[in-house]
Short mmCIF file of the C-alpha atoms (twelve columns), coordinates in Angstrom:
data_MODEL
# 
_entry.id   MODEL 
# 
loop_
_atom_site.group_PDB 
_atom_site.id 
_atom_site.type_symbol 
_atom_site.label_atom_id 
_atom_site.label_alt_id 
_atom_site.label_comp_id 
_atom_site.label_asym_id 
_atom_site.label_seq_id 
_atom_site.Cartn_x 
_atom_site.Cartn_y 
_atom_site.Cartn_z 
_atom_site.pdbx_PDB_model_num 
ATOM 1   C CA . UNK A 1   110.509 117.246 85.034  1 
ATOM 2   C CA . UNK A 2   112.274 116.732 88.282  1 
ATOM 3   C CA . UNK A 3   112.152 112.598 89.288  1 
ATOM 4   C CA . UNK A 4   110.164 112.278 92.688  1 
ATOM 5   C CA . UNK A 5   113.113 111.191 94.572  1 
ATOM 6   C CA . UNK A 6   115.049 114.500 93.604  1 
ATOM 7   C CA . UNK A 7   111.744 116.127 95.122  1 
ATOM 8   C CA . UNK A 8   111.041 114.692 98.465  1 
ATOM 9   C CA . UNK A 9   114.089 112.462 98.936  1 
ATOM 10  C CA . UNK A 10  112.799 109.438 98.751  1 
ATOM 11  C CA . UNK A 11  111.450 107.075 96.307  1 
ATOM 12  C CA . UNK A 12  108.354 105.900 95.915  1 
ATOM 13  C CA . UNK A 13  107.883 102.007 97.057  1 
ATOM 14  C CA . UNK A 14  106.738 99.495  94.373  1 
ATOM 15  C CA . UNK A 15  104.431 96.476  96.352  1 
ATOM 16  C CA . UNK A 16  102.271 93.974  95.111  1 
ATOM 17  C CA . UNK A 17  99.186  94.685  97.441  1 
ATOM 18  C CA . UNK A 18  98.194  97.971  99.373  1 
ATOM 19  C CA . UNK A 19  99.852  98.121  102.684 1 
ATOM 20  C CA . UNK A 20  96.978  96.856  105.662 1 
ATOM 21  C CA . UNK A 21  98.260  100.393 107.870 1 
ATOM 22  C CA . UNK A 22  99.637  102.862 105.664 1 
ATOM 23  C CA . UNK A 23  100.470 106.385 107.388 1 
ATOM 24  C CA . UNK A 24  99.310  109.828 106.688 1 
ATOM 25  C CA . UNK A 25  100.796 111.131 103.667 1 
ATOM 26  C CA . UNK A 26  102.652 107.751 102.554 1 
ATOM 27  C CA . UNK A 27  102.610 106.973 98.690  1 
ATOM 28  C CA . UNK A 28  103.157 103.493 96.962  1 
ATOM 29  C CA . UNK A 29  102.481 102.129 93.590  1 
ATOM 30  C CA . UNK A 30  100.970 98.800  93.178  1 
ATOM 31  C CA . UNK A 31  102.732 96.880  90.580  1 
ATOM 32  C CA . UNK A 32  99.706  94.633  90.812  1 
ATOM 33  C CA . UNK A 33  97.047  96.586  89.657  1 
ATOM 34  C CA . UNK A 34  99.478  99.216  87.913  1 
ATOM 35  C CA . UNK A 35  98.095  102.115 90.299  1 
ATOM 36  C CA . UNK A 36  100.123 104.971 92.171  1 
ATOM 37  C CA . UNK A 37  98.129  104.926 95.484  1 
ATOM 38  C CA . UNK A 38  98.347  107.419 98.987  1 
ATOM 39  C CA . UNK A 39  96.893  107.979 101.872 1 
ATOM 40  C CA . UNK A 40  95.355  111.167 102.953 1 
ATOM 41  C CA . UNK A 41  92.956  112.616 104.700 1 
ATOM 42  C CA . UNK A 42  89.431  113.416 103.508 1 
ATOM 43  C CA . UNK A 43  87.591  116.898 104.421 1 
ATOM 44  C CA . UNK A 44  84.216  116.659 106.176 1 
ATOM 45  C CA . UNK A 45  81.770  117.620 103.841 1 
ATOM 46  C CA . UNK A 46  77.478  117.986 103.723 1 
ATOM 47  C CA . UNK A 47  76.044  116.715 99.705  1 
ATOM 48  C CA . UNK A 48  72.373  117.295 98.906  1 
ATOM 49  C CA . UNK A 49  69.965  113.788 99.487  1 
ATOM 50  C CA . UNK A 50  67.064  112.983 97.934  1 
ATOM 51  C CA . UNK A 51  63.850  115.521 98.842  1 
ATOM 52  C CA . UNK A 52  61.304  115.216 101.419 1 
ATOM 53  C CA . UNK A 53  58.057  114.100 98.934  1 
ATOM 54  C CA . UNK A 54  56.410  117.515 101.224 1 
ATOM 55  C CA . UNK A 55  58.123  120.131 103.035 1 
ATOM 56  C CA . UNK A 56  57.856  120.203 106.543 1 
ATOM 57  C CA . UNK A 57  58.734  121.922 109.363 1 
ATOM 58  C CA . UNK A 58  58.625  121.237 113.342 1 
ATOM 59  C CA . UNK A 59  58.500  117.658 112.416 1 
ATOM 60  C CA . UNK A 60  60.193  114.508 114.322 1 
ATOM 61  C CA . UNK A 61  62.886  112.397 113.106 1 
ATOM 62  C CA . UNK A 62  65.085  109.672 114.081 1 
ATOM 63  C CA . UNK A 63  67.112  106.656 112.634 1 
ATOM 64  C CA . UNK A 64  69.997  106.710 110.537 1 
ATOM 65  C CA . UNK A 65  72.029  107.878 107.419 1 
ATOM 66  C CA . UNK A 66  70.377  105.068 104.996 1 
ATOM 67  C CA . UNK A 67  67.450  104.303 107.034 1 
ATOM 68  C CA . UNK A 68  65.929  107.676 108.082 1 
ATOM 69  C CA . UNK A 69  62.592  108.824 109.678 1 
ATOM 70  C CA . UNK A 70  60.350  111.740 109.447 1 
ATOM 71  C CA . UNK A 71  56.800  112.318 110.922 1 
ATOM 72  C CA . UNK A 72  54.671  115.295 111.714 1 
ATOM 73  C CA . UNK A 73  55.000  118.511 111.405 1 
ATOM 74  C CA . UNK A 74  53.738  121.744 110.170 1 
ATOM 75  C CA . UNK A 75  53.756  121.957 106.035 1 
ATOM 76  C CA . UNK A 76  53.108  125.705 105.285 1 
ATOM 77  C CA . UNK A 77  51.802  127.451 102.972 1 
ATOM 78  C CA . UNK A 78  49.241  129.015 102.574 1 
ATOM 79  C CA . UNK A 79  48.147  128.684 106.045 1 
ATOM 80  C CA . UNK A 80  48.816  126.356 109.003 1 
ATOM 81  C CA . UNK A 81  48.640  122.831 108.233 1 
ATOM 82  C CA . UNK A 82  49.650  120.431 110.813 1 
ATOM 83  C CA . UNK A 83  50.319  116.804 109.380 1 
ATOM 84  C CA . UNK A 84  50.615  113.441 110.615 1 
ATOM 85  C CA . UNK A 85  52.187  112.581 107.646 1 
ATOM 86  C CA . UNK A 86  55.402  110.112 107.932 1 
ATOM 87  C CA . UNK A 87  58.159  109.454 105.580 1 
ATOM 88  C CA . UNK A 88  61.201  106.991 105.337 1 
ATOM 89  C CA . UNK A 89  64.659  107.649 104.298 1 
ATOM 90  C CA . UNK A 90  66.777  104.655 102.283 1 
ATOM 91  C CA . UNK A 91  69.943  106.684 101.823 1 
ATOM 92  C CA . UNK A 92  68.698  107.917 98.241  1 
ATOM 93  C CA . UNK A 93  65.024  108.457 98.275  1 
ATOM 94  C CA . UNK A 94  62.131  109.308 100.848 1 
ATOM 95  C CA . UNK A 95  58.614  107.543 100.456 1 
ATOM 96  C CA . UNK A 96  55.460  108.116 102.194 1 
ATOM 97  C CA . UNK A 97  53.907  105.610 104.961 1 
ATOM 98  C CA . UNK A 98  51.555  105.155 107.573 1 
ATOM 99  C CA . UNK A 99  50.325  108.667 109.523 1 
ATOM 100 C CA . UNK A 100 50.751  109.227 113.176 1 
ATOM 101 C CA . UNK A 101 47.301  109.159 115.258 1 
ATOM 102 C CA . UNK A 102 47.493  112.439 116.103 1 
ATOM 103 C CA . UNK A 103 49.096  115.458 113.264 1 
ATOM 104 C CA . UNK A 104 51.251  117.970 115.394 1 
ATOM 105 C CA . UNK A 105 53.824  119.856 115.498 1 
ATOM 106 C CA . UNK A 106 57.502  120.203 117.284 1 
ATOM 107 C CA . UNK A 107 57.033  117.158 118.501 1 
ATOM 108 C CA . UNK A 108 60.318  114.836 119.897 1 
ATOM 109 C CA . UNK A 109 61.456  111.540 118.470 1 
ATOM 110 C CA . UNK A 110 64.171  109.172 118.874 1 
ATOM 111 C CA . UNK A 111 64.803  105.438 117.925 1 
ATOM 112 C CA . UNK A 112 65.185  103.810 114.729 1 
ATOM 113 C CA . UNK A 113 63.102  103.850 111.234 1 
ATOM 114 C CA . UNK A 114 61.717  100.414 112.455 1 
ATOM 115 C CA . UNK A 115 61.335  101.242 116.184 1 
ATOM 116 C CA . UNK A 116 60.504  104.702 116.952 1 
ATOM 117 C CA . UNK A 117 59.237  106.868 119.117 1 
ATOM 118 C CA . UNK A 118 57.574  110.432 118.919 1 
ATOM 119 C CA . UNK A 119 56.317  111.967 122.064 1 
ATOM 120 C CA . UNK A 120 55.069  115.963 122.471 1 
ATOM 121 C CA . UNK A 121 54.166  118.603 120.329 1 
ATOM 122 C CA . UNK A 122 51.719  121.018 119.783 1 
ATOM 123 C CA . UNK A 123 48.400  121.863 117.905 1 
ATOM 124 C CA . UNK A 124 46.745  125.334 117.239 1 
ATOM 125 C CA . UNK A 125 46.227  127.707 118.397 1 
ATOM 126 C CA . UNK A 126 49.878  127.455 120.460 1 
ATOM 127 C CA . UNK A 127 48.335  127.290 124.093 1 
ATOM 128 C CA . UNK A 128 47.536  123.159 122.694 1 
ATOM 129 C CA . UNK A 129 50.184  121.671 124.436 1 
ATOM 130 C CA . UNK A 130 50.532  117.574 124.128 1 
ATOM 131 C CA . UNK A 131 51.531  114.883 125.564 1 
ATOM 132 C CA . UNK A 132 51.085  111.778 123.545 1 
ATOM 133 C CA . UNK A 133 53.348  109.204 122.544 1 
ATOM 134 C CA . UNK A 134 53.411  106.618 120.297 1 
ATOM 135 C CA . UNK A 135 55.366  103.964 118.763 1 
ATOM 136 C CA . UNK A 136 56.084  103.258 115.299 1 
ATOM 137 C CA . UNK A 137 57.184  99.777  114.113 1 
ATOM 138 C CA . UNK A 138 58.161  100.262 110.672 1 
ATOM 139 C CA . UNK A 139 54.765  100.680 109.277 1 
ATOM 140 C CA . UNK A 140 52.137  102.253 111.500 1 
ATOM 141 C CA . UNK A 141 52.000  104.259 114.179 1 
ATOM 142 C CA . UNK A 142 50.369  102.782 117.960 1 
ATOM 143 C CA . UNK A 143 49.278  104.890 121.108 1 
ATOM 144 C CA . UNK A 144 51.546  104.785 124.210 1 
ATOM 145 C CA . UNK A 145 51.400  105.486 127.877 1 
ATOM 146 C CA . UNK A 146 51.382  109.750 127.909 1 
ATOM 147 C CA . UNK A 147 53.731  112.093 129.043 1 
ATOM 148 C CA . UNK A 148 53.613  113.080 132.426 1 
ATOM 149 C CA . UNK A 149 54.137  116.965 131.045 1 
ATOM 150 C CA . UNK A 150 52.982  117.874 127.861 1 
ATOM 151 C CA . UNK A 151 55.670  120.034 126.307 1 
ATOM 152 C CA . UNK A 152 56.310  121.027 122.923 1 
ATOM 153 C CA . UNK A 153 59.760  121.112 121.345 1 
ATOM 154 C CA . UNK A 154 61.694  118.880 123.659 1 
ATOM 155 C CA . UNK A 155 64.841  117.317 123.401 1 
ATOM 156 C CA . UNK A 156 65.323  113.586 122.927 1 
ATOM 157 C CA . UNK A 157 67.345  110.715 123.424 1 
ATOM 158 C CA . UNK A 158 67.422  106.875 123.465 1 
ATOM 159 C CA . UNK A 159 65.685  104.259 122.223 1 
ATOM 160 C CA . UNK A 160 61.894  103.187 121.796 1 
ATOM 161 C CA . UNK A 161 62.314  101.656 124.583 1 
ATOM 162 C CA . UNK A 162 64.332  103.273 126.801 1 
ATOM 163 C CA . UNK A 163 63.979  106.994 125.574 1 
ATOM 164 C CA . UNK A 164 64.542  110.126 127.176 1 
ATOM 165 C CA . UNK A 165 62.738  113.857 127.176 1 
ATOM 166 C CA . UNK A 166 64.097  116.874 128.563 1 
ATOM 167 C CA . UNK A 167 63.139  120.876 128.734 1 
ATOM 168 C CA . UNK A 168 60.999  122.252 126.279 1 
ATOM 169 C CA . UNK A 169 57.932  124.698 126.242 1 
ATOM 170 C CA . UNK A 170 55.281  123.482 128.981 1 
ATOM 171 C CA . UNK A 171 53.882  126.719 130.078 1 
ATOM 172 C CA . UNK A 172 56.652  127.970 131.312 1 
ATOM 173 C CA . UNK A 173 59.642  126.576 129.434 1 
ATOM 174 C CA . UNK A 174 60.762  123.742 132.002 1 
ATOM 175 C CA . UNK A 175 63.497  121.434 133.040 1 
ATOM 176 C CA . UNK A 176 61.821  118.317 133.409 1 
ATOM 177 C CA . UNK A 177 62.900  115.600 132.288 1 
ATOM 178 C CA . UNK A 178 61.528  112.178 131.991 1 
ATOM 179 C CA . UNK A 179 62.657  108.353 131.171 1 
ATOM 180 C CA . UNK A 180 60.505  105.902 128.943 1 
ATOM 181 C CA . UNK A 181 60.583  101.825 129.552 1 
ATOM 182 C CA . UNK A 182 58.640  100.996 126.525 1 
ATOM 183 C CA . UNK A 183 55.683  101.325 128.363 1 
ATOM 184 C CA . UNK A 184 55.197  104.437 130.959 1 
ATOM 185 C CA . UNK A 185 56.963  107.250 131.271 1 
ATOM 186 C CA . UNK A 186 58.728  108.520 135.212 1 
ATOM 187 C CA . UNK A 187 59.927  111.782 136.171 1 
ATOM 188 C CA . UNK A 188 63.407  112.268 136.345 1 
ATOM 189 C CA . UNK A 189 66.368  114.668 137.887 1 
ATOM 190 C CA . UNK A 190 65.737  118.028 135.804 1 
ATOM 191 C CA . UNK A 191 68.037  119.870 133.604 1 
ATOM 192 C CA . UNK A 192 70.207  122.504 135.405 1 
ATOM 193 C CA . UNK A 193 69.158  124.973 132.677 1 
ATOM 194 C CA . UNK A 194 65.505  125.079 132.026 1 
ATOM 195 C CA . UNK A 195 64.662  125.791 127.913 1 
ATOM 196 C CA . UNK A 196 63.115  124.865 124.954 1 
ATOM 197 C CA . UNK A 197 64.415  123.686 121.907 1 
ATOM 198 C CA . UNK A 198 67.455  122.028 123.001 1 
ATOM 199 C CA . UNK A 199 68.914  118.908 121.250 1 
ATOM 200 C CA . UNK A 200 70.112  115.652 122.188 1 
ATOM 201 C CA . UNK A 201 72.391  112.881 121.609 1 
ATOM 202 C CA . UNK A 202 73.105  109.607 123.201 1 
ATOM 203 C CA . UNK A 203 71.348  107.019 125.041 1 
ATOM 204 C CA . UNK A 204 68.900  106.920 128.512 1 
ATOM 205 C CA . UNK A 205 72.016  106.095 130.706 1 
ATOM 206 C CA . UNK A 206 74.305  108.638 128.420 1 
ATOM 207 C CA . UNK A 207 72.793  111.460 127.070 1 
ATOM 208 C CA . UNK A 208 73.588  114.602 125.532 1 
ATOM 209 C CA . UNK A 209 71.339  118.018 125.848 1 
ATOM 210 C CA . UNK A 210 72.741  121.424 124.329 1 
ATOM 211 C CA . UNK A 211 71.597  124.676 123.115 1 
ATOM 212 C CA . UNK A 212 68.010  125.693 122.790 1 
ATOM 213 C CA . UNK A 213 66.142  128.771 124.365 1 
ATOM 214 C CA . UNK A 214 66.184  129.968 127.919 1 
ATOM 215 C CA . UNK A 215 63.133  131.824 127.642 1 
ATOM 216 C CA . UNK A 216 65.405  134.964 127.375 1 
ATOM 217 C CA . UNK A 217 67.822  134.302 124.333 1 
ATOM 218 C CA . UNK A 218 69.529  131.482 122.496 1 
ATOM 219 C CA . UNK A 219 71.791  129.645 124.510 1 
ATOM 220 C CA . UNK A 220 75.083  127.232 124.071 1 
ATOM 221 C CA . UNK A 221 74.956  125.073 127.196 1 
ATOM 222 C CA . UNK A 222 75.570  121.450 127.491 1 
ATOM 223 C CA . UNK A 223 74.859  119.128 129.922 1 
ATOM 224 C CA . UNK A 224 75.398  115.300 129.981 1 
ATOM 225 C CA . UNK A 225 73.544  112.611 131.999 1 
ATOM 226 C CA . UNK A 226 74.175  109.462 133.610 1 
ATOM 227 C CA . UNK A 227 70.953  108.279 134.177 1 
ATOM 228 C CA . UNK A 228 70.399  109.925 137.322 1 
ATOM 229 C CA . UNK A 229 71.496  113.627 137.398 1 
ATOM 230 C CA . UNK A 230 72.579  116.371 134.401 1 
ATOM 231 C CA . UNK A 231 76.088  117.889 134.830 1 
ATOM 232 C CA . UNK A 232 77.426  120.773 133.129 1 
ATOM 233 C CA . UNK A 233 79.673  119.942 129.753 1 
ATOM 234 C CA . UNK A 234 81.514  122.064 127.391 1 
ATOM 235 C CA . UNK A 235 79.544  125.477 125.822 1 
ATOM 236 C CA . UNK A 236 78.803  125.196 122.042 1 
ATOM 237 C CA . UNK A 237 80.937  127.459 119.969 1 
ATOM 238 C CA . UNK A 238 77.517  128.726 118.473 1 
ATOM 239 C CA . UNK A 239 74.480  129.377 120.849 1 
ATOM 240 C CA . UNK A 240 71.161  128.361 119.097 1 
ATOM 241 C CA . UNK A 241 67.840  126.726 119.213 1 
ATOM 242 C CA . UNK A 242 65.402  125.413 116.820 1 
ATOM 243 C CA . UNK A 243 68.160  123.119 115.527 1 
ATOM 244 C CA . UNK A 244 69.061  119.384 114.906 1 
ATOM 245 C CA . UNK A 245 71.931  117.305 116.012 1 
ATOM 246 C CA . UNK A 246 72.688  113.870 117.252 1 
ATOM 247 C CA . UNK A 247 75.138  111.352 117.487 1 
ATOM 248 C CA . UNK A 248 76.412  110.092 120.968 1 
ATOM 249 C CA . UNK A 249 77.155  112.287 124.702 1 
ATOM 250 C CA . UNK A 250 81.062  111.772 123.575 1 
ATOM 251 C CA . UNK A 251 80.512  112.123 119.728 1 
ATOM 252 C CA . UNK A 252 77.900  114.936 119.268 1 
ATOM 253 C CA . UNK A 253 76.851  116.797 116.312 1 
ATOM 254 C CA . UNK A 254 74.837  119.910 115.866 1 
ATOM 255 C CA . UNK A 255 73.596  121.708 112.422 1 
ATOM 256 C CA . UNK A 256 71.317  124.303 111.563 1 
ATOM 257 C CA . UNK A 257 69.122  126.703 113.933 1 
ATOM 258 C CA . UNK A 258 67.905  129.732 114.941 1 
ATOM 259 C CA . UNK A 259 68.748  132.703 115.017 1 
ATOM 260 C CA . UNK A 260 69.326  133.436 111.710 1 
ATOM 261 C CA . UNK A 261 68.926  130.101 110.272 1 
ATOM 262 C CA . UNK A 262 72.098  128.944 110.895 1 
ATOM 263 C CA . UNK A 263 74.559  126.767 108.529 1 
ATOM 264 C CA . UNK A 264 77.240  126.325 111.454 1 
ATOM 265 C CA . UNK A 265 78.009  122.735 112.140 1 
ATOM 266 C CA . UNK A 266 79.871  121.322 115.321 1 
ATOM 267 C CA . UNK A 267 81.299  118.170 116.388 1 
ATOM 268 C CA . UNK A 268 81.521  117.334 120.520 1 
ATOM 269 C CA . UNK A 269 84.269  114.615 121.799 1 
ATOM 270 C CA . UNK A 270 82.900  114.658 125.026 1 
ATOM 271 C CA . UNK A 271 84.369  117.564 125.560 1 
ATOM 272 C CA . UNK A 272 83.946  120.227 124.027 1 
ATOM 273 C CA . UNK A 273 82.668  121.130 120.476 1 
ATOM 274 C CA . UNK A 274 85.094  122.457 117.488 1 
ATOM 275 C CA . UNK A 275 83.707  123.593 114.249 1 
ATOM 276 C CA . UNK A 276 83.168  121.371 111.062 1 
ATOM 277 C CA . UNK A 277 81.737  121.626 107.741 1 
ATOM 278 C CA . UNK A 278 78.830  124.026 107.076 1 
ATOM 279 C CA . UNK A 279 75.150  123.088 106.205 1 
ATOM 280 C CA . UNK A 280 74.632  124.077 102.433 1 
ATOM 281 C CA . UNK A 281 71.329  125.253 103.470 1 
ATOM 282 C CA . UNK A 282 70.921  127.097 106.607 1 
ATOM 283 C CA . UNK A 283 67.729  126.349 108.079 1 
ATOM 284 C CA . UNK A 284 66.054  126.251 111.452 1 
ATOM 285 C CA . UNK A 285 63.331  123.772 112.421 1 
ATOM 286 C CA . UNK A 286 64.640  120.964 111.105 1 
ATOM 287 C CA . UNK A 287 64.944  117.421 111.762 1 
ATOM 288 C CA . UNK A 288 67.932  114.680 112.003 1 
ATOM 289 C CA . UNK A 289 68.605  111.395 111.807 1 
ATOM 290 C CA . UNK A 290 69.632  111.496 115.494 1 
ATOM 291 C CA . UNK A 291 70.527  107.898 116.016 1 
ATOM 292 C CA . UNK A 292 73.542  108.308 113.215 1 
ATOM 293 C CA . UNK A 293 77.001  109.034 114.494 1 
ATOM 294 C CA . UNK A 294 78.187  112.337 114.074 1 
ATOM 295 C CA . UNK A 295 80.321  111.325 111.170 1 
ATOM 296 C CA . UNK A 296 77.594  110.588 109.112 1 
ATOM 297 C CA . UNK A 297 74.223  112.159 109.997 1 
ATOM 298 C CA . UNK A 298 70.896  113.641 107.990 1 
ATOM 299 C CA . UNK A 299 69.286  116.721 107.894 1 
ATOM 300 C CA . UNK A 300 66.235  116.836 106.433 1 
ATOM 301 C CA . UNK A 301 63.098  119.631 106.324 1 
ATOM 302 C CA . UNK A 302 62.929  122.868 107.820 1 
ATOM 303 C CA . UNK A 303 62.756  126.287 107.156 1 
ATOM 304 C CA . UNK A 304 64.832  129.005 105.195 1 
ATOM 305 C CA . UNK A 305 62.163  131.561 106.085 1 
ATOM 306 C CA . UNK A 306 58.550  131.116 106.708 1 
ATOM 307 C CA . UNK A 307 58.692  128.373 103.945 1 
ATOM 308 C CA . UNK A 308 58.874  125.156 104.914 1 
ATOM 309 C CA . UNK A 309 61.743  123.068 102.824 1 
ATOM 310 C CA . UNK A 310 61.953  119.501 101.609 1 
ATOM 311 C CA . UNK A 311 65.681  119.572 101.565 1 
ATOM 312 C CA . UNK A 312 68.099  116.683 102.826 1 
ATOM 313 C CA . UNK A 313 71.431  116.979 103.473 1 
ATOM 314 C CA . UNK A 314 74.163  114.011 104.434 1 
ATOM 315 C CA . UNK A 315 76.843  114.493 106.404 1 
ATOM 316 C CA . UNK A 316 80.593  112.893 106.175 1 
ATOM 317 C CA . UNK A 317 83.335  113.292 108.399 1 
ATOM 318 C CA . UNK A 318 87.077  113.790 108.087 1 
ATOM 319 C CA . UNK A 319 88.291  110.013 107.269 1 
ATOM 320 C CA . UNK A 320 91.294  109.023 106.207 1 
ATOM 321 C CA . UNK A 321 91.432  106.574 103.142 1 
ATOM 322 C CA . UNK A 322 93.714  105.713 100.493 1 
ATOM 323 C CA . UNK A 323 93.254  107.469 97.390  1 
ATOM 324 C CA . UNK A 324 94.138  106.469 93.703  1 
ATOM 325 C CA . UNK A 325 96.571  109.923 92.008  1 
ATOM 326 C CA . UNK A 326 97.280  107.948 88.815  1 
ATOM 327 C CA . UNK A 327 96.741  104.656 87.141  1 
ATOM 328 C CA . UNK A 328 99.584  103.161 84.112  1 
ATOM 329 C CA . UNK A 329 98.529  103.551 80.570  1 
# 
């Protein structure tokens, strides 16, 4: 076999630790610990989490990778069921806590597992639109000023308390949006397109809405805000509502959606959005993590059809790290 050197025209370096900024592609073998080493790149990829304990769809989520949040939601079937029911994510397992006050359905949520914040939603029949919020502190759930529009499926943003809601189905499908201080919520500057079912990303003074439904068809527009006003950002590759997403307004991420139940995934720099890894599971209705950056963020719940799913997904981004190829014998 042909020596490395005669390959590539080089040798490979012997050191006695890793190098602290190796380059793409660089190889080295630690006379240390006896271990041919390089650095490379690693593809983005989704891997199957632990499952919901019941499968949900139209619920609420929020938090992080390894410390994710679930709550409400509609659990068919055999008929409508419309829970309250909240669950917490530890980056392996869920488990079931405290319910909200009031059991809906495509309802919006943002914060973290310890602070959040669901606001919206929707009983039955459909015309029972809400507008309650409450807050969650890491083991119950406690009522809140209302929503000045109840809406269901809205998109969300920010913090417990400093959140954000925007669009969603109001009787028409509207643009408003509206800012939350921990207390009260205040209308806003609307969205330049009005729809339903868009996602978000960010925070209250830097926020991300895209996709969703124009009351026509699905749609791929983005728009950013600055605390004041929406401006118009790049399209999404793939229009869609009914989705999930996250992340931040200049490191978005959206998965999943309708129509067709989507497995597409897209990252945003601010942008504009390029295509990543696909969802395993295409699904619509589903919920994310939407406080994790979009290098590592959750799916979880859903549907695949009418069904409503208990599968979680996690989500890694193209890193670079150094690798191990071979260790001495």
């Amino acid at each position: 076999m042909a020596a490395y050197k005669t390959l590539k025209g080089q040798s490979i370096r012997q050191v006695a630790q890793d190098p602290t900024n190796p380059v793409i592609g660089e190889i080295w073998y630690n006379n240390t610990t006896g271990v041919l080493k390089g650095y490379t790149f690693t593809a983005a990829a989704w891997a199957s989490g632990g499952n919901l304990t019941t499968g949900k769809m139209g619920s609420g989520g929020c938090g992080i990778q390894t410390a994710g949040l679930i709550f409400g939601g509609n659990a068919p079937p055999p008929t409508t069921n419309l829970v309250g029911q909240t669950e917490e994510y530890n980056g392996s397992s869920w488990s079931e806590q405290n319910d909200l006050n009031t059991a809906r359905q495509g309802l919006g949520g943002t914060g973290t597992q310890t602070a959040g914040l669901a606001f919206g939603g929707r009983l039955e029949p459909p015309t029972s639109l809400k507008d309650e919020t409450e807050e969650y502190n890491g083991t119950s759930w406690a009522e809140q000023n209302n929503l000045n529009t109840a809406r269901i499926n809205p998109g969300s943003a920010g913090t417990q308390t400093a959140g954000l809601a925007f669009g969603g189905e109001a009787n028409p499908i509207t643009a408003d949006t509206e800012e939350y201080n921990g207390t009260s919520w205040s209308e806003q500057n609307n969205l330049g397109t009005a729809r339903e079912n868009p996602e978000g990303a960010g925070t209250q003074t830097a926020a991300l809405a895209f996709g969703g439904y124009d009351g026509t068809a699905a749609t791929a527009v983005t728009e950013e805000y600055d605390g004041t006003s929406w401006t118009a950002g790049g399209a999404m590759g793939t229009a869609r509502y009914s989705f999930a997403g996250g992340g931040t307004q200049t490191a978005g991420i959206a998965f999943g959606g309708d129509p067709g139940r989507k497995t597409a995934t897209e990252l945003y720099d601010g942008t504009s959005w390029t295509s990543t890894q696909d969802l395993t599971n295409g699904r619509s209705a589903l919920a994310s993590a939407n406080a994790s950056p979009n290098s590592a963020s959750l799916a979880f719940g859903g549907r695949t059809s009418t069904t409503a799913v208990a599968l979680t997904e996690e989500f890694t981004g193209e890193v670079t790290a150094s690798v191990t190829i071979t260790t001495s014998t």
